[in-house]
C-alpha positions as CSV (number, residue, x, y, z in Angstrom):
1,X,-5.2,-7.1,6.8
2,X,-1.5,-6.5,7.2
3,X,0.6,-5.2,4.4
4,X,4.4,-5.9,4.4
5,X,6.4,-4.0,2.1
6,X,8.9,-6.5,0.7
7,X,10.0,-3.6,-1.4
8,X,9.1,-0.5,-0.7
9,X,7.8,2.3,-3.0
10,X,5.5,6.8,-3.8
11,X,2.5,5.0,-4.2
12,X,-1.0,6.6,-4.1
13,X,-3.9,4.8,-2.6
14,X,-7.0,6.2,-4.1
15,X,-10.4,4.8,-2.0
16,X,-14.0,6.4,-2.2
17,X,-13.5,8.4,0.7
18,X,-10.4,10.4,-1.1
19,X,-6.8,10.3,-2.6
20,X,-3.8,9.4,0.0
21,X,0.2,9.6,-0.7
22,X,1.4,6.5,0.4
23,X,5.2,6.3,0.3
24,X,5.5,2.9,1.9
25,X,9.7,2.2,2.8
26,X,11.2,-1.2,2.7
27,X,10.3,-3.4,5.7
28,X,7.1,-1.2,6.4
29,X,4.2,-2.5,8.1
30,X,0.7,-1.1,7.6
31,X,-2.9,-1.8,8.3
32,X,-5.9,-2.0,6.1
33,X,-9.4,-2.8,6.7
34,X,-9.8,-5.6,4.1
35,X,-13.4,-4.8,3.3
36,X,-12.0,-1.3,2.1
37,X,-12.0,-1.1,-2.0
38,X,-9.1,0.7,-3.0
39,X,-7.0,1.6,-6.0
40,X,-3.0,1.7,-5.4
41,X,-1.1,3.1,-8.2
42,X,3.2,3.1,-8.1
43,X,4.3,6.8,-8.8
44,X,8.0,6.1,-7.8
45,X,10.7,5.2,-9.9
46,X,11.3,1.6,-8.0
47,X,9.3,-1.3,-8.1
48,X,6.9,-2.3,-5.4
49,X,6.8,-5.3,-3.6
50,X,4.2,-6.4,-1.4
51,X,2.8,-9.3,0.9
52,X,-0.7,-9.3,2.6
53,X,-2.0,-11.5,5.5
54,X,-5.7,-11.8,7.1
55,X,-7.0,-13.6,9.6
């Protein structure tokens, strides 16, 4: 799965595996394996924007 930051954002990305600091900037592009359960939680002061495409 692709995740565009429309607006970017400190977030924290917190999966079963461990806890990850995520600062994602505007425009960013990152990959995630869809099947991965994950918790992202904002800790900046902006809001964050987001779109997501699969195949």
């Amino acid at each position: 799965m692709l995740v565009v930051a429309i607006r970017g954002a400190k977030n924290v990305v917190q999966t079963v595996d461990g806890t990850v600091d995520a600062d994602e900037p505007t425009g960013g592009v990152v990959y995630r394996d869809p099947k991965t359960v994950h918790m992202l939680t904002n800790v900046g002061a902006t809001t964050y924007i987001a779109r997501a495409w699969s195949n």
